[in-house]
C-alpha positions, 0 to 999 in steps of 0.5 A: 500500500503507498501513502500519497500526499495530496498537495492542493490550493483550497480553490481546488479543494472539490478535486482533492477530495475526489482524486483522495477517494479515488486513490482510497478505492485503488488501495493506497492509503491517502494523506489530505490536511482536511481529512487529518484530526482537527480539519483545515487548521487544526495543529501547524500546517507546515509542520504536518506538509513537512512530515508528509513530505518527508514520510509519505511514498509519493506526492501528488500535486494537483496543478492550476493557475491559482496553485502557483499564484504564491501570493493566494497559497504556499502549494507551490512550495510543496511542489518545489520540496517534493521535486527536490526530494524527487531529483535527489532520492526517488524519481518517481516521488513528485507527480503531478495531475493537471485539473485545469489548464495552467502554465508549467515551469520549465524546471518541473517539466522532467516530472511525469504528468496525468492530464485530467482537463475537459475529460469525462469522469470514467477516463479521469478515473482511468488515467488515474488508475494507469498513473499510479498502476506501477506504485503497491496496493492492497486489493480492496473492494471498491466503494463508491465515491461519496463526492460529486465528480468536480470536473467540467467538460467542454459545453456545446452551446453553439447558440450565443446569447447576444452580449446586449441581453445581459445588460439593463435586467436582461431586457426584461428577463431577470425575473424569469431566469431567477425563477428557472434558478430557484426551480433548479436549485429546490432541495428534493430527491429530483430537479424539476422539470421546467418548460419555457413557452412562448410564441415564435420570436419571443426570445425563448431560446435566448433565456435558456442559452443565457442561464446556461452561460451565467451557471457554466461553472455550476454545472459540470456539462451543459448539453444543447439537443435540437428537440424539433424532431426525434431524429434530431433528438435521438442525435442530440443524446447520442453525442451527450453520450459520447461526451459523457463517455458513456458510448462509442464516439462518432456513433450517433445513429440509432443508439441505445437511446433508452440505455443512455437515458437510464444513465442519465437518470442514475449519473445525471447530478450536476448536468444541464440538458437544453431541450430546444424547440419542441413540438409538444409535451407527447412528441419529446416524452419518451426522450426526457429521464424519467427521474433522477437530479439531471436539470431539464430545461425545455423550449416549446411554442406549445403550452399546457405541459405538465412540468413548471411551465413559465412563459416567455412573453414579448417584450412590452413597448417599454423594455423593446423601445429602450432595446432600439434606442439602446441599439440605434446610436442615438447621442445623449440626450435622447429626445423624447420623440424618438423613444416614443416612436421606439415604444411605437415600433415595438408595439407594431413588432409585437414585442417579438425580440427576433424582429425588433434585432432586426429593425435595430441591425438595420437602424444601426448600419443606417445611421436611421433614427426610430422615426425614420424606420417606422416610415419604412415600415409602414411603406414596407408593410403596405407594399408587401401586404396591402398590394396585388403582390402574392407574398407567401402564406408564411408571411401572414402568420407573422406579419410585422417579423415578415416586414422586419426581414423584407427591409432587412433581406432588401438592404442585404442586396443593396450591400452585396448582390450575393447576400439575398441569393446565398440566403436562399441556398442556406435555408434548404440546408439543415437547421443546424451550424452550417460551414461556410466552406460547403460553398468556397470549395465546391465554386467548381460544381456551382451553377449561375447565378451562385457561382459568379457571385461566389467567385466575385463576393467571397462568401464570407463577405456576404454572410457578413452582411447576413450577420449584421442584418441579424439574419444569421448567427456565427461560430468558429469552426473547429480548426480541424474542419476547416481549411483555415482557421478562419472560416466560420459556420453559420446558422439561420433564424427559425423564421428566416428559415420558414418564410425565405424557402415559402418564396420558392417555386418548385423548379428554383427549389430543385435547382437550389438543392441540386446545387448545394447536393454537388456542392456537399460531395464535392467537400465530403471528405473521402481521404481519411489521411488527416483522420482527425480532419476527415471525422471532423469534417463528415460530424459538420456535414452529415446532418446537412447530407442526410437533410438535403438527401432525405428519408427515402435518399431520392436525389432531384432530378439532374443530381442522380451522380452527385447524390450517388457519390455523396452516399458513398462517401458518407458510408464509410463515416457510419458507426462500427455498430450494426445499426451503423452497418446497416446504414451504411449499406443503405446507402452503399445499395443506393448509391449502386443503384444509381450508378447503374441507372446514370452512369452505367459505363463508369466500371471502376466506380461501381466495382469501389461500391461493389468491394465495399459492399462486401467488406460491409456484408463480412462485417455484419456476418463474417465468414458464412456470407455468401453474398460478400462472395458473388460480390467479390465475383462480380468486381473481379470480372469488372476489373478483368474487362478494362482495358489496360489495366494500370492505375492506382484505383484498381490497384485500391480495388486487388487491395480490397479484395484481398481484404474481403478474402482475408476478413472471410477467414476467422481470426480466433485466437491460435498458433497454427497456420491458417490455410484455405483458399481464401488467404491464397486469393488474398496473397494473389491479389496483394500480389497483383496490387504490388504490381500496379503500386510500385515502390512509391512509399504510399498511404495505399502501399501501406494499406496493401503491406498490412493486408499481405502481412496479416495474409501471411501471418495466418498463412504460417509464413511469420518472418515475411508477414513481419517484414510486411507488416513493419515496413506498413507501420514505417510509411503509416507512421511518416504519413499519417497523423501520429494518432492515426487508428491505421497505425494503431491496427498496424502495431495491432498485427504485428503483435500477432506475428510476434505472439505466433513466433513466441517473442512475447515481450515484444507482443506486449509492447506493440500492443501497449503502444496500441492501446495508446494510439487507440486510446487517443484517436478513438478513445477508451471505449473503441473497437481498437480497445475491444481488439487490444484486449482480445489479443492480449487475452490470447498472448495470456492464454498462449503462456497459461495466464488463464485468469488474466485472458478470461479478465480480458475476455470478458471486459473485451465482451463486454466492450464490444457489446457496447461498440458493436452490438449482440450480433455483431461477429467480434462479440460472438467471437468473445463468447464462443471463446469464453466458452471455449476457455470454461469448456478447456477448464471444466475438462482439465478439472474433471481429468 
């Protein structure tokens, strides 16, 4: 058992009693001054730290910025003890956790790290658990951690409150925000529910995004989910889990929605869940926790619930007329004649928020006074509604916010021509953040007019002009998504989006979306080089795809190709799990099928469907599948008709191929060679692939290296499938980012050459250098985890460690079940040789 100093600042107090529980639950025996006879202050603190120091196995110094502020705490003094003692006796007795971003001094930069920022508490709990893994035990029974988990994850309130809300009372909303406090905070055994209703317009998003932003730091992950639709609310839960830790990352389609929210109901403490925009108490009831201490937040235009339901009403003439006056630079004093034609406009917008930022975006870029406004307004409203103009049936239903926009879409054009077009393209898009740059990279498959004004406007000049009009919202995009760091995504008002489509006729609808599906697969990325770049894009642009495509991924006419190409692409971005295979060859079929009606002659591109199509169908049911076997037929006899034969996308294709082949074989745990034909038509084909490649230390020389070696390794020819396979990971490893999972899977292989030839000390540290990978680029909760764990417990079983492989078996079962599903064929692998392991067990007792 080792005795562990905790060196902490009081600021951080929340994270040393949990980290100490923690270690408690690890078997070491933990030294807190809080925790000591007498409390905080009983007895003299340095004496007690200096003992500690002096006595204790190790000292774990809980890092942040006010750790180090030497005016505000002593913690850094310990620090710079326990790093003495560190460099002088024992190396390992000065540790340091980083609970919050701060900046390290270069002279402690030799003391080994555990990062615990902006991660959720099963992975703090696992770094922990590996930082301390090589310090002595006892072996305990875990108990269950009494203090609330202090860390924060990363929020996605993507939707801002506008700054000018938080000032003056928040126009008029401190009241209820008070209120929607006070719900939350009740002491009982389970947070209220609390609705917000209110019409269209009225600012209901706005108060929920705003009491998430003033109670950040209450919450531990405040979690924004697009209620409008199930669809987009299944999404929503889908990524709260990943965010949680609680499901596979990237797998955010029919997810065990119902298992996530039982968590939710179990672990929700300290969680914020933003319910926006839904339909109606029936249409959202299945997707809230039933009970538990999760604070439930719900935006709706409907009203009656059966939750504390406050309404968000307009603003009244007074609170919207100073929000203009606020909002129009007007000089000091103003008269009194203006903020009475103010109060007036407010009353002719209905109080609604929505229109009056939009009159006030206008009056502010005009130098326009109230008085000068209200006169276009009127002249507006009457030319739109009072003339033989056919205006769309939208517009009645809000009448003074459809004036509001005709004035502000009419400055647009009057200050770039591309502004009142492009907002066109931008409301046939999802409802969600849209990437600016869908449109500056695809100018190339654009039709007039949008192409021109592209090409001459950058895009992001006119959206600017959107977002100064108070038409559009704006976000950073992640730089990982984006070309440059300065792209933006943009997202449109509910009501822009209603009434701007309600203009079109079908044929200019048609067109518009037969642009933006050319634009979508000409920026869908398809080369996962950059892997961190290529899932960041496709979570950007998945929702507006599958949006644009539809429910029954029918293409408008004239988009059959493009749309054909977007679904392959998106495919390959679908989760490991058999929902997610099950979508993905939706989509492949689809994309068949459209190829072959279009596009008939274009051999290559239907065998690339075809091949994956395969790999799909072993996925989902291994060896046994007949169909993945007509499928591989029906490419090779595609590839064998095209004249000349020498490119690299059919060398791709043999590379494929061999995969299928090679992925038809079971890849159970044994030391002896593996035969059939299968893996002799894999070898061919590497072979013939190797012919088309050449030596040109490629990506796909890589690919096809990794598929020959494990070929080989299964066919018994070891010494050659290491060689293959180490000269895989070299060019994987010079070309690829360094947390690439293909390279991962490479160090995966390679283990399983070295435990066949017995070199298992260097199995165990391929593997470890795996896991690490793995851990990095898809978590700790991935199919590379489940694949670590089931060769490690076959590199066990191989030297008679049968505990330890049935411990791995069952947490590698237990993993899959989660990222792959009952049926998938690596779970149903685990099980049968779990039940191998207790069969071999039950027979060796009974002898």
């Amino acid at each position: 058992m080792a005795r562990i100093f905790i060196s902490f600042t009081s600021s951080d107090r929340p994270w040393a009693h949990w980290i100490g529980h923690e270690l408690i639950s690890m078997g070491h025996e933990v030294r807190i001054h809080d925790w000591e006879q007498g409390g905080v202050g009983g007895g003299n603190f340095r004496d007690w730290m200096s003992v500690q120091l002096r006595e204790c196995d190790y000292t774990l110094c809980l890092v942040s910025p006010e750790y180090f502020d030497s005016s505000k705490t002593d913690s850094a003094d310990e620090l710079r003890t326990a790093a003495h003692r560190a460099s002088s006796e024992r190396s390992d007795f000065c540790r340091i956790a980083m609970i919050r971003p701060c900046v390290i001094d270069a002279m402690y930069m030799s003391i080994s790290r555990c990062d615990l920022v902006n991660a959720f508490e099963a992975q703090v709990r696992a770094r922990l658990q590996a930082y301390f893994s090589d310090a002595p035990a006892l072996a305990v029974e875990r108990a269950i951690n009494p203090v609330p988990f202090p860390g924060r994850l990363p929020h996605n309130l993507k939707i801002s409150a506008p700054p000018r809300f938080f000032h003056d009372g928040l126009f008029g909303r401190g009241d209820i925000l008070r209120r929607i406090d006070d719900s939350f905070q009740q002491e009982s055994g389970h947070r209220p529910v609390v609705v917000l209703g209110g019409i269209p317009g009225s600012g209901k998003t706005t108060v929920a995004v705003a009491y998430a932003e003033m109670n950040l730091e209450r919450y531990r992950l405040c979690w924004w989910i697009n209620a409008a639709d199930p669809e987009s609310i299944r999404v929503g839960i889908a990524q709260l889990g990943v965010r949680l830790g609680w499901v596979q990352p990237d797998e955010t389609d029919e997810f065990p929605v119902r298992e996530i929210l039982d968590r939710l109901e179990d672990e929700g403490r300290d969680l914020l869940i933003i319910y926006d925009n839904a339909i109606s108490e029936q249409a959202i009831r299945e997707f809230v926790p039933k009970r538990g201490n999760a604070c439930i937040l719900i935006t709706s235009n409907s009203f009656n619930w059966r939750f504390q339901e406050y309404g968000v009403d307009t603003w009244n003439a007074e609170t919207g007329g100073d929000f203009l006056i606020r909002r129009i630079p007007i000089h000091d004093p103003v008269p009194d004649s203006e903020r009475q034609t103010a109060e007036e406009i407010s009353r002719e917008l209905e109080g609604l928020p929505l229109a009056l930022e939009m009159a006030g975006a206008y009056c502010a870029l005009r130098g326009m006074t109230p008085t000068a406004y209200a006169r276009l307004f009127a002249e507006t409203f009457d030319r739109v509604f009072n003339s033989k103009l056919t205006v769309p049936v939208e517009y009645h239903a809000h009448r003074p916010a459809a004036t509001s926009y005709e004035i502000a879409i009419t400055y647009a054009q009057e200050r770039d021509p591309a502004a009142a077009e492009f907002v066109l393209y931008l409301s046939l898009l999802a409802p969600d953040w849209i990437p600016l740059f869908i449109f500056e990279e695809s100018q190339a498959t654009m039709t007039e007019p949008l192409r021109s004004l592209v090409a001459a406007n950058s895009t992001f000049d006119a959206t600017l002009v959107l977002i100064q009009c108070g038409l559009l919202l704006r976000e950073s995009v992640d730089d990982n998504a984006a070309a440059k760091p300065t792209e933006v995504a943009v997202r449109m008002h509910r009501f822009v989006r209603k009434v701007v489509p309600a203009q079109l006729d079908d044929e200019k609808r048609n067109e518009i979306l037969a642009v933006l599906t050319n634009a979508l697969q000409a920026v869908f990325p398809i080369d996962d080089s950059d892997f961190e770049k290529a899932y960041s894009r496709a979570r950007w642009l998945m929702p507006h795809a599958e949006y644009i495509l539809g429910a029954d991924l029918t293409p408008v006419p004239g988009a059959e190709i493009a749309a054909a190409e977007l679904m392959r692409r998106m495919a390959p971005f679908q989760a490991p799990s058999q929902d997610g295979l099950r979508k993905a060859g939706r989509l492949l079929d689809r994309s068949l099928e459209l190829y072959r009606d279009y596009e008939p002659s274009n051999s290559v591109r239907i065998a690339e469907i075809l091949v994956t199509k395969a790999l799909w169908e072993v996925a989902q049911s291994g060896d046994t599948n007949a169909q993945a076997d007509q499928l591989g037929e029906e490419v090779l006899s595609l590839l064998e008709a095209l004249p000349n034969p020498g490119n690299e996308k059919l060398a791709m294709l043999f590379v494929a191929l061999a995969r299928v082949n090679l992925e038809k074989v079971s890849y159970q745990s044994s030391t002896s060679p593996m035969g059939g034909s299968e893996l002799g038509k894999a070898a061919m084909y590497c072979q013939r692939a190797f012919e088309l490649i050449g030596n040109n230390e490629s990506l796909l020389e890589a690919y096809a290296l990794n598929i020959f070696g494990r070929t080989l390794s299964r066919m018994g020819r070891l010494a050659e499938a290491r060689k293959s396979l180490a000269n895989s990971l070299r060019i994987r490893r010079n070309l690829y980012n360094k947390v690439h999972p293909a390279t991962a899977r490479s160090l995966v292989d390679l283990a399983e050459v070295m435990l066949r030839d017995g070199h298992y000390s260097e199995a165990y540290e391929s593997l470890r250098d795996a896991r690490e990978v793995y851990s990095d680029a898809l978590g700790l909760e991935s199919h590379g985890i489940v694949l670590c764990d089931g060769m490690e417990a076959w590199l066990e079983l191989e030297q008679n460690n049968v505990t330890d492989a049935r411990t791995l078996l069952k947490r590698s079962l237990a993993l899959s079940h989660k990222v792959h599903g009952p049926n998938h064929k690596v779970t149903k692998a685990r099980i049968d040789q779990l039940a191998a392991l207790e069969a071999g067990e039950s027979r060796q007792a009974n002898a």
